[in-house]
C-alpha positions as CSV (number, residue, x, y, z in Angstrom):
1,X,0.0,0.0,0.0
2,X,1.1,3.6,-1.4
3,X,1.6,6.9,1.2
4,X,-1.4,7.9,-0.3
5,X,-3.1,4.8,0.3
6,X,-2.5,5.5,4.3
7,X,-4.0,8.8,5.0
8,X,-6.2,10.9,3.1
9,X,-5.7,13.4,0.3
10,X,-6.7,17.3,1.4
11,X,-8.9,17.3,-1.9
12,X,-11.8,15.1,-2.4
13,X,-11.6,14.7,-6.2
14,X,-7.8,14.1,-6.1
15,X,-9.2,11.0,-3.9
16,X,-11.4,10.3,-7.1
17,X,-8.7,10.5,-9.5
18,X,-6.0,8.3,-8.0
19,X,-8.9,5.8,-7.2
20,X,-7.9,4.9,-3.6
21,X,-11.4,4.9,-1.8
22,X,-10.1,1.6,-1.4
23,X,-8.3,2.5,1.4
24,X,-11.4,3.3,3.0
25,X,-11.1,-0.1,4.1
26,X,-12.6,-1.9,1.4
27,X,-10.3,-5.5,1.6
28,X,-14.3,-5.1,0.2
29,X,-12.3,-3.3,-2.9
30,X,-10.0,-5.3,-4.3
31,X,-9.6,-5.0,-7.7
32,X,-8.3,-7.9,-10.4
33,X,-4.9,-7.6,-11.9
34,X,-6.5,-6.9,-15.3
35,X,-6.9,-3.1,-16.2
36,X,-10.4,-2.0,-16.0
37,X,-11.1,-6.2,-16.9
38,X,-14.2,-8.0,-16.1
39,X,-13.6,-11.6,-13.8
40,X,-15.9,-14.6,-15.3
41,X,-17.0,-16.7,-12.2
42,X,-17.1,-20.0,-14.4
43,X,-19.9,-20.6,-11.6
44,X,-23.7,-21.6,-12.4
45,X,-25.3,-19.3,-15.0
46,X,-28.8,-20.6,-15.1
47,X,-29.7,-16.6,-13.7
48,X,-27.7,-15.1,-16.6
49,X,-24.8,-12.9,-15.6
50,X,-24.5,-9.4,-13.4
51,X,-21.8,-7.2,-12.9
52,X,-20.2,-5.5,-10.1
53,X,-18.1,-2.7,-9.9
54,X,-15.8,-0.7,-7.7
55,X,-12.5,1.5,-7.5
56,X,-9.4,-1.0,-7.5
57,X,-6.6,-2.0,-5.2
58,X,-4.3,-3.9,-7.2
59,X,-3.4,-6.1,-4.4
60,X,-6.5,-8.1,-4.1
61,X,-7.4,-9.2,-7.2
62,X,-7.7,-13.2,-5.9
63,X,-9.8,-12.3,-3.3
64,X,-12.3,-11.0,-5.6
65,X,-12.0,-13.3,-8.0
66,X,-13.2,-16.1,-5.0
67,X,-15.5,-14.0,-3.8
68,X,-17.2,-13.7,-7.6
69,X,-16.8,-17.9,-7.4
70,X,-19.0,-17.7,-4.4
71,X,-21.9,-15.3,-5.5
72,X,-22.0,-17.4,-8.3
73,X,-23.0,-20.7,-6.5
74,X,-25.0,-18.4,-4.2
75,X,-27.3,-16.7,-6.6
76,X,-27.2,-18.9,-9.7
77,X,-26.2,-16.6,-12.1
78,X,-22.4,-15.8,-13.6
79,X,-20.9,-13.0,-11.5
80,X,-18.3,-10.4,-13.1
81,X,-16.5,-8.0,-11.4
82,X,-15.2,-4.9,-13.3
83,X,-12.3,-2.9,-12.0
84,X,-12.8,1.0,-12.7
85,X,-9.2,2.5,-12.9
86,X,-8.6,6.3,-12.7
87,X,-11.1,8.7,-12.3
88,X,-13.7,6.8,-10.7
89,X,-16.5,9.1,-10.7
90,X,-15.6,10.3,-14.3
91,X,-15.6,6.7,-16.0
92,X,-18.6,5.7,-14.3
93,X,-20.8,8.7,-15.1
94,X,-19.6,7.7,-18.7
95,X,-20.6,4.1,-18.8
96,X,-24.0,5.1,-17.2
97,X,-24.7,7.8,-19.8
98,X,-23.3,5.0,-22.1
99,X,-25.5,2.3,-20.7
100,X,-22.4,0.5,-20.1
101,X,-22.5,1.0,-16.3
102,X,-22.4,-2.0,-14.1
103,X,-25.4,-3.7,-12.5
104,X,-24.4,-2.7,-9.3
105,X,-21.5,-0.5,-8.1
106,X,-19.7,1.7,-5.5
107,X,-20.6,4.9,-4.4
108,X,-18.6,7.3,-2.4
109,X,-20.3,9.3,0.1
110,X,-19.3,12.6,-1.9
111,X,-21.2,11.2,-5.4
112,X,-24.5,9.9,-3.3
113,X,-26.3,13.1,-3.8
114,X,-25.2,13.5,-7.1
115,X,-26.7,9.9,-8.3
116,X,-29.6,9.7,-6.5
117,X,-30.5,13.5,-8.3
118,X,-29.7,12.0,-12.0
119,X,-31.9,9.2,-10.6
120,X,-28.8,6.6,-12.0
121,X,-29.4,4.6,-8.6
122,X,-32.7,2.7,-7.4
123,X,-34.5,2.5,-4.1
124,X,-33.0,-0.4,-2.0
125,X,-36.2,-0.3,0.5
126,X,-38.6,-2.4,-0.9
127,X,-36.0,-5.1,-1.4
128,X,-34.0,-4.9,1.6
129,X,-37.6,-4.6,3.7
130,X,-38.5,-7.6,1.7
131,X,-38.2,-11.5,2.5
132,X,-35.8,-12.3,-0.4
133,X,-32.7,-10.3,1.2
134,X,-30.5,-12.5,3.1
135,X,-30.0,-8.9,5.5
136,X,-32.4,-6.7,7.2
137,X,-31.5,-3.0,7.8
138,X,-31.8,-3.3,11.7
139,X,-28.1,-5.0,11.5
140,X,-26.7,-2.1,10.4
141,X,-25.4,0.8,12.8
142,X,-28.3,3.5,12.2
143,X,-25.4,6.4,12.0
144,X,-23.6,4.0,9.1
145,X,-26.5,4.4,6.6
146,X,-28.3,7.9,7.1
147,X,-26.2,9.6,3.9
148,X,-27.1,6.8,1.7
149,X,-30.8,8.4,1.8
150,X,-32.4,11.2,-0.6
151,X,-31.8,14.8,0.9
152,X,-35.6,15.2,2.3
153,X,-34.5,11.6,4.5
154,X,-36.5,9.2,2.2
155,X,-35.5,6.1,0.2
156,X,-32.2,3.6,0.5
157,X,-30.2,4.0,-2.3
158,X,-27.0,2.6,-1.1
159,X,-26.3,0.0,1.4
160,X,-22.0,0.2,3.3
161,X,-19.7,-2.4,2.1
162,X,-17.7,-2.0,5.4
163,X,-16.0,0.7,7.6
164,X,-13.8,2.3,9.1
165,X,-14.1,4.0,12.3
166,X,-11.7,7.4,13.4
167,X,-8.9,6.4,15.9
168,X,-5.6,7.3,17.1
169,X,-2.8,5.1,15.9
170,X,0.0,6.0,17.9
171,X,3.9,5.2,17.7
172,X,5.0,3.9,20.6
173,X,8.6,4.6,20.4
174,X,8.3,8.5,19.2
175,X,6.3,8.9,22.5
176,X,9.1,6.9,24.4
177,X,11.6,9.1,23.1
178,X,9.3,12.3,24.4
179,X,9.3,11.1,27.7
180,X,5.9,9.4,27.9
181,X,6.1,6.7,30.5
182,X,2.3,6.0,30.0
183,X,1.1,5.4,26.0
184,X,-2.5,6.8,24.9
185,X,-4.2,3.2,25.6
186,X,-2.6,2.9,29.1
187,X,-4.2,6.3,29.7
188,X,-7.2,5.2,28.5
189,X,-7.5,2.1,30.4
190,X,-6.4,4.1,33.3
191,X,-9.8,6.5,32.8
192,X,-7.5,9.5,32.5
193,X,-7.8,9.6,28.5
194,X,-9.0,13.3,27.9
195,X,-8.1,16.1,26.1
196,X,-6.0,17.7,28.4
197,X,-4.3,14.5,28.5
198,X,-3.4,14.8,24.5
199,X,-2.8,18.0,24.9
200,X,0.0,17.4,27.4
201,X,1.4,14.2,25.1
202,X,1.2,16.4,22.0
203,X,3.2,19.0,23.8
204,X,6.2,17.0,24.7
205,X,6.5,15.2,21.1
206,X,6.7,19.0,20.2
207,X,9.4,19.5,22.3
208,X,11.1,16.5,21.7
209,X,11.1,18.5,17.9
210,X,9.1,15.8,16.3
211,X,5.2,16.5,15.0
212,X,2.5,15.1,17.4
213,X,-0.5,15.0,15.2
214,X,-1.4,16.1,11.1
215,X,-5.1,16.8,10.1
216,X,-6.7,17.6,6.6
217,X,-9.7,19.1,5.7
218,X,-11.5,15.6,5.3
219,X,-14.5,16.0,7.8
220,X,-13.3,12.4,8.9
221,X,-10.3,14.3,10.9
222,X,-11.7,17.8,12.4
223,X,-15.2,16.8,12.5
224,X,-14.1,14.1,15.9
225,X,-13.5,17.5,18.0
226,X,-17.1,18.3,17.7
227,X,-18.7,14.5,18.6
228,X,-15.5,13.9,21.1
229,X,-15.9,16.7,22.7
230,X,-19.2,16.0,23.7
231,X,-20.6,18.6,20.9
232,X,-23.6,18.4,19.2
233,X,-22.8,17.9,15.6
234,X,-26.7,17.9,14.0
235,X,-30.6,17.5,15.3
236,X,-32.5,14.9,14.5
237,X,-33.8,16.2,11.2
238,X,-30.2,16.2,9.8
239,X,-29.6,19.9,10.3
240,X,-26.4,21.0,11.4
241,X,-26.3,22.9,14.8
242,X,-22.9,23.1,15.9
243,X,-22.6,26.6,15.6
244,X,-25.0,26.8,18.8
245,X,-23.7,24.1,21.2
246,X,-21.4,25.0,23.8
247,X,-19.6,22.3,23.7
248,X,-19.1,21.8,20.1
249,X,-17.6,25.6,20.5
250,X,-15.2,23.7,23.3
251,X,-13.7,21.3,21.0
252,X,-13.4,23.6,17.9
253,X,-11.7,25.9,20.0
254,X,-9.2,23.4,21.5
255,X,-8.4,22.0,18.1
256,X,-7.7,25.3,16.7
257,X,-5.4,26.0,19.6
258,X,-4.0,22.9,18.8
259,X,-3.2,24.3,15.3
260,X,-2.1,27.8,16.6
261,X,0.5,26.4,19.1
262,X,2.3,23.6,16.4
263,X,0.9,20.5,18.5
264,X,-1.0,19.5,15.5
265,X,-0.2,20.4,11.8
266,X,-2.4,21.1,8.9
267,X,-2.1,18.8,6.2
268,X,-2.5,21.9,3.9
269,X,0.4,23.7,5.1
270,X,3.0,21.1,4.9
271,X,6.1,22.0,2.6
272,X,5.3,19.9,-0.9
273,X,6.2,16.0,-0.8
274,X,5.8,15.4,2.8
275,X,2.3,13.9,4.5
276,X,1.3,12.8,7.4
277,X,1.5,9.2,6.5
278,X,5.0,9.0,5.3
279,X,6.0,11.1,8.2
280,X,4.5,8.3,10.6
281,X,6.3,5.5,8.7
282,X,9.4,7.3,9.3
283,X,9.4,7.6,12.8
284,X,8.8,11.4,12.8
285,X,5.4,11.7,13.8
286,X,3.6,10.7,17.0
287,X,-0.3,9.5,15.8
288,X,-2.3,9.5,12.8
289,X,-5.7,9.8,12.4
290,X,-6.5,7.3,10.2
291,X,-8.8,4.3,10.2
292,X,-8.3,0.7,9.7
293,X,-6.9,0.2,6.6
294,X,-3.7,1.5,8.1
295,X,-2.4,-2.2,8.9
296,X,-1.8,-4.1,6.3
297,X,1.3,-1.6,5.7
298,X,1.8,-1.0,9.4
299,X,2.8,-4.7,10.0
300,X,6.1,-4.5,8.2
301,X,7.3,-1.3,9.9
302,X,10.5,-1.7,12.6
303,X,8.8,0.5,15.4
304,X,6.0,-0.4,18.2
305,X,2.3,0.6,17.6
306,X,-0.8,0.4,18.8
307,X,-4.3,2.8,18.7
308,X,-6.3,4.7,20.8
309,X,-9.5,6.2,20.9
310,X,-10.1,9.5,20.4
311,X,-10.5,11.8,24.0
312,X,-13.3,12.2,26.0
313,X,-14.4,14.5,28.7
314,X,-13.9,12.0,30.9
315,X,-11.1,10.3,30.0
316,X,-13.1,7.0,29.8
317,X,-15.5,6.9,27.6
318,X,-15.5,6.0,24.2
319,X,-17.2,9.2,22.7
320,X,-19.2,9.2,19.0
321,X,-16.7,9.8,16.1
322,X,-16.1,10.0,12.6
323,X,-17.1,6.1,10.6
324,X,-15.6,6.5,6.9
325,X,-17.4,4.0,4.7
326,X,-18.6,3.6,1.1
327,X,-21.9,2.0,-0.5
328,X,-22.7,-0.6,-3.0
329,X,-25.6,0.9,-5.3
330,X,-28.4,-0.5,-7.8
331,X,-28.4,0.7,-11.5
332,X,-31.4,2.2,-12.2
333,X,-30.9,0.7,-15.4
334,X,-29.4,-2.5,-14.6
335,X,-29.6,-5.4,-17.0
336,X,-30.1,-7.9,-14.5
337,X,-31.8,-6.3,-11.9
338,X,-33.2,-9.5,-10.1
339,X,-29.7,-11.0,-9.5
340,X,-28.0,-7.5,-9.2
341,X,-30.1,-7.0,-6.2
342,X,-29.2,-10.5,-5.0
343,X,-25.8,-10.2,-5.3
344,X,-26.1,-6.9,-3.2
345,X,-28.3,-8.4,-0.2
346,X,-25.5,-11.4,-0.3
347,X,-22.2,-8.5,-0.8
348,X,-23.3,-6.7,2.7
349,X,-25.0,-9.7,4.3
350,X,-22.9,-11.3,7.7
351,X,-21.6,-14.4,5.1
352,X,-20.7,-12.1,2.4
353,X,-19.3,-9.7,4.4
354,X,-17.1,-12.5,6.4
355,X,-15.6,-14.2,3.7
356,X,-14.3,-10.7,1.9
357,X,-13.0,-9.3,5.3
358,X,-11.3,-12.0,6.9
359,X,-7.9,-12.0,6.8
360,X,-8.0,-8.7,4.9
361,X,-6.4,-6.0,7.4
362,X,-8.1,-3.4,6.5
363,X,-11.5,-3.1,7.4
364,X,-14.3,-3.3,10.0
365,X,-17.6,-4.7,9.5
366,X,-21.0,-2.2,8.6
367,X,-22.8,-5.2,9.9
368,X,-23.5,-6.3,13.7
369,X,-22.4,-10.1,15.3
370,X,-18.5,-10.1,13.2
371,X,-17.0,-8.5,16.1
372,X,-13.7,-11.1,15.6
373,X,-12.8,-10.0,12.0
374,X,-11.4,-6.3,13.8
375,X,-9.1,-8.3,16.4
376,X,-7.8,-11.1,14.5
377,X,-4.3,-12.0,14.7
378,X,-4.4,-9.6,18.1
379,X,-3.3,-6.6,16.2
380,X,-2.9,-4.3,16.7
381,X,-3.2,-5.0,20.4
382,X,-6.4,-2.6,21.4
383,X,-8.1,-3.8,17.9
384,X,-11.4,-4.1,19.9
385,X,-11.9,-0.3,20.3
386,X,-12.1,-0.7,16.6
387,X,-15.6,-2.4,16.7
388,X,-16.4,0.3,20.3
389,X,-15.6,3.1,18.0
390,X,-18.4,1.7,15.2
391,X,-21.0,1.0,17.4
392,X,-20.9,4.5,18.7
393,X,-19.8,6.4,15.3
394,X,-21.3,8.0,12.3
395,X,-20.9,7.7,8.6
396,X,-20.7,11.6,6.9
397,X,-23.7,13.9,8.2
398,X,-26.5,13.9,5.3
399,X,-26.1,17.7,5.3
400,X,-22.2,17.4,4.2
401,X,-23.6,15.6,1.2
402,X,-26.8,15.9,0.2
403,X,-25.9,18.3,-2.2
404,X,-23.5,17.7,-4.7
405,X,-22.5,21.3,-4.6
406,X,-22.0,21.0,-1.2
407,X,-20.0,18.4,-1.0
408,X,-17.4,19.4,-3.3
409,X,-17.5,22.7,-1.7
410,X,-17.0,22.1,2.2
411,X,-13.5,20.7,2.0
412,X,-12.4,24.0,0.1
413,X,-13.7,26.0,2.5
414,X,-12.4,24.2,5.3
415,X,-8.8,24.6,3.6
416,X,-9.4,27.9,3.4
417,X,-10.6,28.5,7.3
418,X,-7.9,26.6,8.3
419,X,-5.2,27.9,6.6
420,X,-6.3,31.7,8.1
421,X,-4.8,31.9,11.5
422,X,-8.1,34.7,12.8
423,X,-10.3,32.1,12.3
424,X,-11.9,31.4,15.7
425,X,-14.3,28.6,16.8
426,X,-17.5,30.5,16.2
427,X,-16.2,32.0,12.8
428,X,-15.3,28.1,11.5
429,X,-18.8,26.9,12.7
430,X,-20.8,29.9,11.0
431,X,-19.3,29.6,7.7
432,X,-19.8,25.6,7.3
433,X,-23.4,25.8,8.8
434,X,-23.6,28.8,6.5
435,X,-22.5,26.4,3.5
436,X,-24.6,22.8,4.4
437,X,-27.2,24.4,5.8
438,X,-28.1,27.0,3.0
C-alpha cells in the first residue's frame, strides 16, 4: 500500500482521481490484476450474468476473484467483477450515460447526492424490507446508513460495504523518546484519556522537535472535536447545529489551539512531498488519524504501535466519532436487476461480508455479530476499540452531502478556514453551517 493509500488526500476529487477509496477499508475493494477487466465466475449461469463494480486496489485481485466464485453458487447466475481504474466518478458517469454502467456498483459518500438526483441509482427499501434479502437493515449501525438516503430523508439508495471508524494510531517509540512513560491506551484504560491528556502528550512530542498530530480538511479528521468533545454535531432532522452548542464551540476551540500552538499540523500547510502518513512511517510523527486500513502496511514497519480512541471528557468513555465508509448501489438501469439486487443483499450480508473481510487488514464490518474480524491475529493490540468506535460512530452527516455542490464545496472551504490563522471557533462553525445548511 502507497503513502497515499495511508491517510487521506486534502482534496476530495484528487481521492477520485488516484482511485484509492479503497483505502477506506474496502479488503471489500479489491480490484483484479486486469486493467479495467471483467472476472468470469465459471460458476452456475442458469440466472444469466451481473456485474459488479468498484475502484481497484491492485493487491487483491484473488480475493475478488473467489469472492465472484461464491456469488456465483450463491445466486445462480455468472458474476463479473469490473475494476474502474482512474477517475472513478468520471468513467462511471460515462458508462452510465453510455448504458455500459455495471449492475451494481460503488458509491462514495461525496457522489450519493449526485446519483440519486440523476436518478442513475434505485431505491434499495422495498428489497432490503422484503423477505428475499438474506440482511435486514436493523443489522446495520443507524449512523452508518443515514447519507445513503435522498436529501428530504426518504429512500435507501445505497447500502455500506464495510468501515472504518476514526482512531488514534500512535507510535510507541516516538512517545518513548518524548518522555511518555504511560502510551495513549494505558491512559485510557487508566480513565484519565482526555483532552487535556493529548494536549500534554502532544506537547512533549513537540518538544522533543518531532510532529505530534497532522489533520486535513476531510471531515473524517476535524469533524471528531465536535462529537468527542461531547458537541452536538446535527438534530434529529439532519440539520447541522454546531454553531450553537457550547460544547461543540469547546472542542473547535481546542483544536484550533491545537493548530495555533504547532501541536498538530495542517495537512494543507505542509512543505510539498511530505504527509502525514509517510512522516509516521518514518518515525517522525507521533499519531495519525487514520482508520483501519492502516495495517496491512503497518505490520512491516521496525517500530511499536498500537491505537487509541479518540478523547473524551472523561477520560473514559468511548465518545461518538467519525465512521468512513462507502456503499454498493443499484443501477437504475441494470440489466439484470433481479440478480443484481441479490448479489447486493448477499455482498453486505454477515456471510458475504465475512468471507471478503477475513484475513483482509483493512477493514471493519458495517454489519453487527463479526465483532472477531477487527481483532484477528491480536493486532494491533487494542483492535477491539475498533468495533467500540463503530457502534458509537457515524458515517458523513447527510447535510455534508446531500448536495452535490456542497460536498465538493465544504472541504475547500475548510482549507481555506484553516489555513487563516483569525479564524476562531464561532467563525469556523458559522461559515460551514452557512455552507450545508443554506
Amino acid at each position: 500500500m502507497s503513502d497515499s493509500l495511508f491517510s487521506r488526500p486534502v482534496d476530495r476529487r484528487a481521492v477520485l482521481r488516484t482511485g484509492i477509496f479503497g483505502a477506506l477499508g474496502l479488503a471489500a475493494a479489491p480490484a483484479l490484476a486486469a486493467c479495467g477487466g471483467g472476472s468470469g465466475s465459471g460458476g452456475p449461469s442458469g440466472g444469466g450474468s451481473v456485474t459488479w463494480g468498484a475502484w481497484a486496489n491492485p493487491g487483491e485481485g484473488e480475493r475478488y476473484k473467489k469472492f465472484a466464485e461464491e456469488l456465483s453458487k450463491k445466486i445462480s447466475a455468472k458474476v463479473n467483477f469490473q475494476a474502474v481504474v482512474g477517475d472513478y466518478e468520471a468513467k462511471l458517469l460515462s458508462q452510465l450515460s453510455g448504458g455500459a454502467a455495471p449492475d451494481a456498483f460503488y458509491v462514495g459518500d461525496g457522489m450519493m447526492a449526485k446519483f440519486i438526483q440523476a436518478k442513475q441509482i434505485a431505491d434499495l427499501s422495498d428489497y432490503i424490507g422484503s423477505d428475499k434479502s438474506p440482511v435486514t437493515l436493523k443489522e446495520f449501525p443507524e449512523g452508518l446508513y443515514q447519507w445513503c438516503k435522498a436529501a428530504d430523508g426518504t429512500g435507501l439508495y445505497g447500502l455500506p460495504v464495510d468501515c472504518n471508524p476514526s482512531v488514534l494510531w500512535f507510535n510507541k517509540d516516538v512517545l518513548s523518546s518524548a518522555g511518555l512513560s504511560q502510551d495513549p491506551s494505558q491512559l485510557f484504560d487508566a480513565g484519565s484519556w482526555d483532552f487535556d491528556a493529548l494536549t500534554a502528550v502532544l506537547e512533549k512530542v513537540r518538544a522533543s522537535g518531532k510532529k505530534g498530530l497532522i489533520l486535513a480538511n476531510w471531515w473524517f479528521n476535524w469533524v471528531w472535536s465536535i462529537t468527542a468533545f461531547g458537541g452536538k454535531l446535527q438534530d434529529e432532522a439532519g440539520k447541522i447545529v454546531f454553531a450553537d452548542d457550547p460544547k461543540a464551540q469547546e472542542g473547535l476551540g481546542w483544536l484550533l489551539e491545537q493548530f495555533k500552538s504547532g501541536n498538530i499540523t495542517y495537512a494543507g500547510s505542509l512543505p510539498k512531498g511530505q504527509s502525514g502518513d509517510a512522516l509516521f512511517l518514518a518515525g517522525q510523527l507521533a499519531f495519525n488519524n487514520v482508520g483501519r486500513w492502516a495495517l496491512p502496511t503497518l505490520k512491516s514497519v521496525k517500530f511499536g504501535y498500537d491505537i487509541a480512541p479518540l478523547p473524551s471528557p472523561t477520560g473514559k468513555d468511548i465518545m461518538p466519532v467519525p465512521v468512513a465508509t462507502a456503499a454498493i448501489a443499484l443501477n437504475a438501469k441494470a440489466k439484470n436487476r433481479e440478480k443484481a439486487l441479490e448479489l447486493i443483499g448477499n455482498y453486505v450480508s454477515k456471510d458475504g461480508q465475512k468471507f471478503r473481510l477475513s484475513g483482509g487488514g483493512n477493514a471493519v464490518p458495517s454489519i453487527t455479530g463479526l465483532d472477531e474480524i477487527a481483532t484477528e491475529g491480536g493486532v494491533p493490540a487494542h483492535a477491539k476499540w475498533f468495533n467500540d468506535a463503530v457502534a458509537k460512530g457515524y458515517a458523513i452527516p447527510n447535510a455534508f452531502v446531500s448536495n452535490p455542490k456542497t460536498a465538493t464545496d465544504l472541504p475547500v472551504l475548510v482549507d481555506k478556514l484553516f489555513k487563516d490563522p483569525s479564524t476562531t471557533a464561532a467563525s469556523f462553525s458559522q461559515a460551514v453551517t452557512k455552507l450545508v445548511n443554506g
